[in-house]
C-alpha positions as a Markdown table, in Angstrom:
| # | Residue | x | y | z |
|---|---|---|---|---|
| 1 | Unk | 0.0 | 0.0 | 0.0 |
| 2 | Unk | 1.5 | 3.5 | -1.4 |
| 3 | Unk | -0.7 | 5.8 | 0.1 |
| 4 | Unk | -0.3 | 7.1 | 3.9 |
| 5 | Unk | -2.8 | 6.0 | 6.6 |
| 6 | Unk | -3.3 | 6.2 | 10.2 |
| 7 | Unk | -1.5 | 4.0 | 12.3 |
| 8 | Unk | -3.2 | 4.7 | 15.6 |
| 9 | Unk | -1.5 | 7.4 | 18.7 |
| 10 | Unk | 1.2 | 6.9 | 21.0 |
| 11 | Unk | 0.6 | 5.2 | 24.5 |
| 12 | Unk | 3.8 | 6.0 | 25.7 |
| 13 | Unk | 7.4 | 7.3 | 24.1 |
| 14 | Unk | 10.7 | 7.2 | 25.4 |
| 15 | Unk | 14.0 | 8.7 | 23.3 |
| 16 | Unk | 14.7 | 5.3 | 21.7 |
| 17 | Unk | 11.2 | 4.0 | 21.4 |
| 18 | Unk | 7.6 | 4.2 | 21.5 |
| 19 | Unk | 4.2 | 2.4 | 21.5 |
| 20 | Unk | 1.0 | 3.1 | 19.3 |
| 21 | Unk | -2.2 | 1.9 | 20.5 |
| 22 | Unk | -4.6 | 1.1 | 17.4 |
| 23 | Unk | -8.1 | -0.2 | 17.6 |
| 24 | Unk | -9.3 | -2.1 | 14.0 |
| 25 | Unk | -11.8 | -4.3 | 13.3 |
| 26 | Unk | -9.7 | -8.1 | 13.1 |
| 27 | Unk | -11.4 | -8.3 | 9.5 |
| 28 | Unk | -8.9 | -5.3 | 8.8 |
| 29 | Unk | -6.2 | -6.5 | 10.3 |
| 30 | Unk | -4.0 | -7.3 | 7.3 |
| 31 | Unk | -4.3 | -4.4 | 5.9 |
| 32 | Unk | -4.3 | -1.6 | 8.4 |
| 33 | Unk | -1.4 | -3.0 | 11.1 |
| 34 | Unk | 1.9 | -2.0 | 9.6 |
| 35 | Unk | 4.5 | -4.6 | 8.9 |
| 36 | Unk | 7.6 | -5.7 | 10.8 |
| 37 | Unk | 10.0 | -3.0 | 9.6 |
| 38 | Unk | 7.5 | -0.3 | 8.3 |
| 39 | Unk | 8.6 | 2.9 | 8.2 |
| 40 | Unk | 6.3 | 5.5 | 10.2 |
| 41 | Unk | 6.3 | 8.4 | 11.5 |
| 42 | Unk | 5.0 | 10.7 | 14.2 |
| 43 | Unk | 4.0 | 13.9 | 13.3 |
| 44 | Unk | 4.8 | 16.9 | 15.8 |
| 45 | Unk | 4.4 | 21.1 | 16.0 |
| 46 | Unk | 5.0 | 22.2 | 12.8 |
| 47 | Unk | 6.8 | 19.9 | 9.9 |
| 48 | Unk | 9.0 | 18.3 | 12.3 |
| 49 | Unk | 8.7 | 14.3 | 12.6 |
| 50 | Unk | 9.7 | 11.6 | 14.4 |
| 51 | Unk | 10.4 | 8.3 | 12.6 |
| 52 | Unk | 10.4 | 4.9 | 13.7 |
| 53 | Unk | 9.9 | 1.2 | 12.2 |
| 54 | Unk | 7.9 | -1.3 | 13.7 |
| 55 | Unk | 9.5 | -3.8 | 15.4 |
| 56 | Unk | 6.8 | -5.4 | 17.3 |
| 57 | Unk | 2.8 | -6.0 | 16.9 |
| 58 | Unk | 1.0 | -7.5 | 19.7 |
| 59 | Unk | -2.8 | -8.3 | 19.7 |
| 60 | Unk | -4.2 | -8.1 | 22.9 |
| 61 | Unk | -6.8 | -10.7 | 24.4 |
| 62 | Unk | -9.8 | -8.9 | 25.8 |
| 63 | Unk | -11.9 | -10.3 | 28.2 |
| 64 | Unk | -15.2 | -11.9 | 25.4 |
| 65 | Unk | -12.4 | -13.6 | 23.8 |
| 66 | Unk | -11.4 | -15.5 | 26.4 |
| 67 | Unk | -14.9 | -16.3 | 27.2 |
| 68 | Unk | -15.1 | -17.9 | 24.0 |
| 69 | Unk | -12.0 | -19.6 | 24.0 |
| 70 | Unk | -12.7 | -20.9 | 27.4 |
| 71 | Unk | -16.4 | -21.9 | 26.2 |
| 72 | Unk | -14.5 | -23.9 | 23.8 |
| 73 | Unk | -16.1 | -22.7 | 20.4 |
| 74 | Unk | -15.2 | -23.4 | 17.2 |
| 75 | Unk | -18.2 | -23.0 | 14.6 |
| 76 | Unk | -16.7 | -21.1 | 11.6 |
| 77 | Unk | -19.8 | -18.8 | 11.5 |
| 78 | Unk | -19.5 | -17.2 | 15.7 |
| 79 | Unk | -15.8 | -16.7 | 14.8 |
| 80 | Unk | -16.4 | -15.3 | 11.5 |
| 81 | Unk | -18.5 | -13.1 | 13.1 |
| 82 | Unk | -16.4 | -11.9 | 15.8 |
| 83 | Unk | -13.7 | -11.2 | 13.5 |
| 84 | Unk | -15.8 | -9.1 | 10.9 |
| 85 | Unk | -17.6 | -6.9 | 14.0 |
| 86 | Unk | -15.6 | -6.5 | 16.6 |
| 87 | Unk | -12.8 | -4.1 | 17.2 |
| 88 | Unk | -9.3 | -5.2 | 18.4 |
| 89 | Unk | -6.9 | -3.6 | 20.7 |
| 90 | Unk | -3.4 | -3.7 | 18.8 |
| 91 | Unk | -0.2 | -2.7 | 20.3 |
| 92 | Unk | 2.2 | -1.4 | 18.0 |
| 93 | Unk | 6.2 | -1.2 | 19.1 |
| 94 | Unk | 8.3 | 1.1 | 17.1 |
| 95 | Unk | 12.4 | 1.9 | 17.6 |
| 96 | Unk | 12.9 | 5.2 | 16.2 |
| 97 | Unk | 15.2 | 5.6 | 13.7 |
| 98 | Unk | 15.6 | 8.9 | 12.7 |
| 99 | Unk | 13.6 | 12.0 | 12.5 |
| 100 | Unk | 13.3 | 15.2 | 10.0 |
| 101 | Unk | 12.1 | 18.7 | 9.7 |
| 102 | Unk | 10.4 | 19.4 | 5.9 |
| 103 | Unk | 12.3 | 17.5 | 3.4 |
| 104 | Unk | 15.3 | 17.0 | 5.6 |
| 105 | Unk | 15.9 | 13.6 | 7.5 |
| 106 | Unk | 18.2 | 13.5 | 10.0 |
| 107 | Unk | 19.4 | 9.5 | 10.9 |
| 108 | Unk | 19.9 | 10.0 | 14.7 |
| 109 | Unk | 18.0 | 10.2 | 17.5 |
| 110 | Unk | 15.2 | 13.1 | 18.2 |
| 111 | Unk | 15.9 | 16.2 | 20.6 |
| 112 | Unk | 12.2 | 15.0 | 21.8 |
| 113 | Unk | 10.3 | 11.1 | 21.4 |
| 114 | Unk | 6.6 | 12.0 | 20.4 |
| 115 | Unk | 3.7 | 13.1 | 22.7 |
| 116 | Unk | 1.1 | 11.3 | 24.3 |
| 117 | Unk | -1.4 | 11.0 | 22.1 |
| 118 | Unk | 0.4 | 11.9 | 18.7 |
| 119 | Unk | -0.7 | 11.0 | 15.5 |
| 120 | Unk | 1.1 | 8.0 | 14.0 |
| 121 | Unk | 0.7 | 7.2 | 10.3 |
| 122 | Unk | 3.0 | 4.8 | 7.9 |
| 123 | Unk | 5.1 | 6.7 | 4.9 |
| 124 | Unk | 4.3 | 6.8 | 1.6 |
| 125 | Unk | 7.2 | 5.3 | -1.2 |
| 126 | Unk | 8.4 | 8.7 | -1.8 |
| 127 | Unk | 8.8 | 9.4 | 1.7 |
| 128 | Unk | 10.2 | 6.0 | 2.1 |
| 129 | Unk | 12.7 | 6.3 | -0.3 |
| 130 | Unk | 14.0 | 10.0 | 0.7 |
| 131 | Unk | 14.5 | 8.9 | 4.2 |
| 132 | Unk | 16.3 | 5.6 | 3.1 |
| 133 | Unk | 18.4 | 7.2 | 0.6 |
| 134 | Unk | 21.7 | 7.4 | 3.0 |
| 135 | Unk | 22.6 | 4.0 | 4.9 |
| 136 | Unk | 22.7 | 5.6 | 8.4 |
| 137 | Unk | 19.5 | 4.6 | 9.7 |
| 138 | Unk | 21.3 | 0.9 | 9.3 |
| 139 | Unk | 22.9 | 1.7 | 12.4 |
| 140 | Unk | 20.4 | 2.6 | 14.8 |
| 141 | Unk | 18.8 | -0.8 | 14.0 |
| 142 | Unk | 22.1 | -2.5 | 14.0 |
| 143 | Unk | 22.7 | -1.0 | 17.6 |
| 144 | Unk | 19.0 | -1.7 | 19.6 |
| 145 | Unk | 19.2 | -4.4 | 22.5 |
| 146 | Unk | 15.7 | -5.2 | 22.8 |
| 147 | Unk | 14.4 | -6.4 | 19.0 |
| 148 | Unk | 15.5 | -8.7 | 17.1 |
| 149 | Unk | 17.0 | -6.5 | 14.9 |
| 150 | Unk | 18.3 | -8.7 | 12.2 |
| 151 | Unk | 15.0 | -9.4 | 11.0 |
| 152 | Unk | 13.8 | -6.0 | 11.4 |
| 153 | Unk | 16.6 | -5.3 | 9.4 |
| 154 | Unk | 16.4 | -7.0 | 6.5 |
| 155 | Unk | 12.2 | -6.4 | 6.3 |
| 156 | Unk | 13.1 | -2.8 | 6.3 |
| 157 | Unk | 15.6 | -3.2 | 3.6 |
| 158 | Unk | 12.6 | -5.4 | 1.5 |
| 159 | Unk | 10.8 | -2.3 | 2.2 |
| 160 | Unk | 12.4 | 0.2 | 1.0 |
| 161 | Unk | 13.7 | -1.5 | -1.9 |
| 162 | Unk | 9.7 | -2.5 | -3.3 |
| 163 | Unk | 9.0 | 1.6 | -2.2 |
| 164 | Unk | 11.9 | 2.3 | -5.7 |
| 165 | Unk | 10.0 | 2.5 | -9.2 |
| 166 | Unk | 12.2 | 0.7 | -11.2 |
| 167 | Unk | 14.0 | -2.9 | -10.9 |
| 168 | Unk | 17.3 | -1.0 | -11.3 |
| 169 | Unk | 16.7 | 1.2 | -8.8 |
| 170 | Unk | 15.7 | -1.6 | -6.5 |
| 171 | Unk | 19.2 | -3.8 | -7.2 |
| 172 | Unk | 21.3 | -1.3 | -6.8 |
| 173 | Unk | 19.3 | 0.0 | -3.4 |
| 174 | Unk | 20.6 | -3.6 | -2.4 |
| 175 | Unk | 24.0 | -3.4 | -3.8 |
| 176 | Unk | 24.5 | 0.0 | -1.6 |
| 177 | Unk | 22.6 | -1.6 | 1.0 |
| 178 | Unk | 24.9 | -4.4 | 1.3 |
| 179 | Unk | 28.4 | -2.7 | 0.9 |
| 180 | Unk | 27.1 | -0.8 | 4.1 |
| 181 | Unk | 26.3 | -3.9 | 5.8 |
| 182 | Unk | 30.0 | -5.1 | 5.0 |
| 183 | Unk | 31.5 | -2.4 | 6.4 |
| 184 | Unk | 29.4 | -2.2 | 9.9 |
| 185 | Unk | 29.7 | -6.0 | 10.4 |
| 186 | Unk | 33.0 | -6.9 | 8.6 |
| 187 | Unk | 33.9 | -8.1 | 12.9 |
| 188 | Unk | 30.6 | -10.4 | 12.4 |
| 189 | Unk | 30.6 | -11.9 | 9.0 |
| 190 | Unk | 28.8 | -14.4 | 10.0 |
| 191 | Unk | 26.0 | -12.6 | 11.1 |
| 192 | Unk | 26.8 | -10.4 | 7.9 |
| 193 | Unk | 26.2 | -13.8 | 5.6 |
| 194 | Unk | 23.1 | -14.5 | 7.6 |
| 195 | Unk | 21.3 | -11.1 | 6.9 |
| 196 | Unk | 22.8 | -11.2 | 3.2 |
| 197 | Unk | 20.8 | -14.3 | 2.8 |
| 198 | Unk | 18.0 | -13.5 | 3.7 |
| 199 | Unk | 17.9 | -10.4 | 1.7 |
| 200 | Unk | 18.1 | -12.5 | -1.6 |
């Protein structure tokens, strides 16, 4: 999906992190919840932003589901019919991974996470592409303890190479992609081979 859309609003931020609450209807799942490495972004006062990548999506039991699950049902039709009218509360986590001012992206951390409350939507392939332009953002990922960052990693590299027009453009996003990747893990080459992989 090209076009920007609402995410949900932030529960809680920190500098390095924060967490969007969302609720969808579970019918709308697959399209609406952003995927593991996503690109989104929190809009603040003025055109500054804050942008982060999913890294994490959690759905959260609610108390009628676990009456059903504990009522042990399992016709097709009660659970089709749960899933096409009833709202879900969705927890999204998101490390942040840069943030930017107009047209300008900055790879580092923001003077200020987002508010309480703040407006998260995904990025749209032009956005996508301007903020992944430059490598740097590689090493915010690369550098979080509490996500496993590998697979966020090469998701977001997916990503950003589909957001490219052209099949050129896309292999040599890879081929810059990957020469960056050499040089930040030439200690770890086997991690480096293991990400490399997976990318092809």
């Amino acid at each position: 999906m090209d076009g920007e859309y609402e995410v949900g609003r932030v529960l809680r931020s920190s500098t390095a992190a924060f967490t969007v609450g969302c609720r969808q209807l579970i019918a709308e799942q697959d399209k609406m919840t952003p995927k593991l490495g996503a690109l989104l972004k929190a809009k603040g006062g003025g055109d500054r932003v804050v942008y982060g990548m999913t890294c994490n999506v959690t759905i959260e039991d609610d108390a009628f589901v676990r009456q059903l699950v504990a009522a042990g049902v399992d016709t097709a039709e009660i659970i089709e019919d749960q899933r096409q009218k009833r709202q879900v509360p969705i927890v999204v986590d998101v490390m942040i991974v840069g943030h930017g001012e107009g047209l300008k992206c900055y790879h580092r951390l923001p003077p200020q996470p987002p508010r309480t409350l703040d407006e998260i939507s995904t990025c749209g392939n032009a956005e996508v592409v301007r903020f992944t332009q430059e490598h740097d953002w590689m090493r915010l990922v690369l550098g979080s303890i509490d996500a496993p960052v590998d697979q966020i990693l090469v998701a977001a590299l997916r990503l950003a190479r589909d957001a490219r027009p052209s099949n050129d453009e896309r292999r040599q996003y890879l081929v810059g992609a990957g020469r960056e990747l050499a040089k930040l893990l030439s200690l770890d080459l086997a991690r480096l081979d293991g990400i490399l992989r997976q990318l092809r």
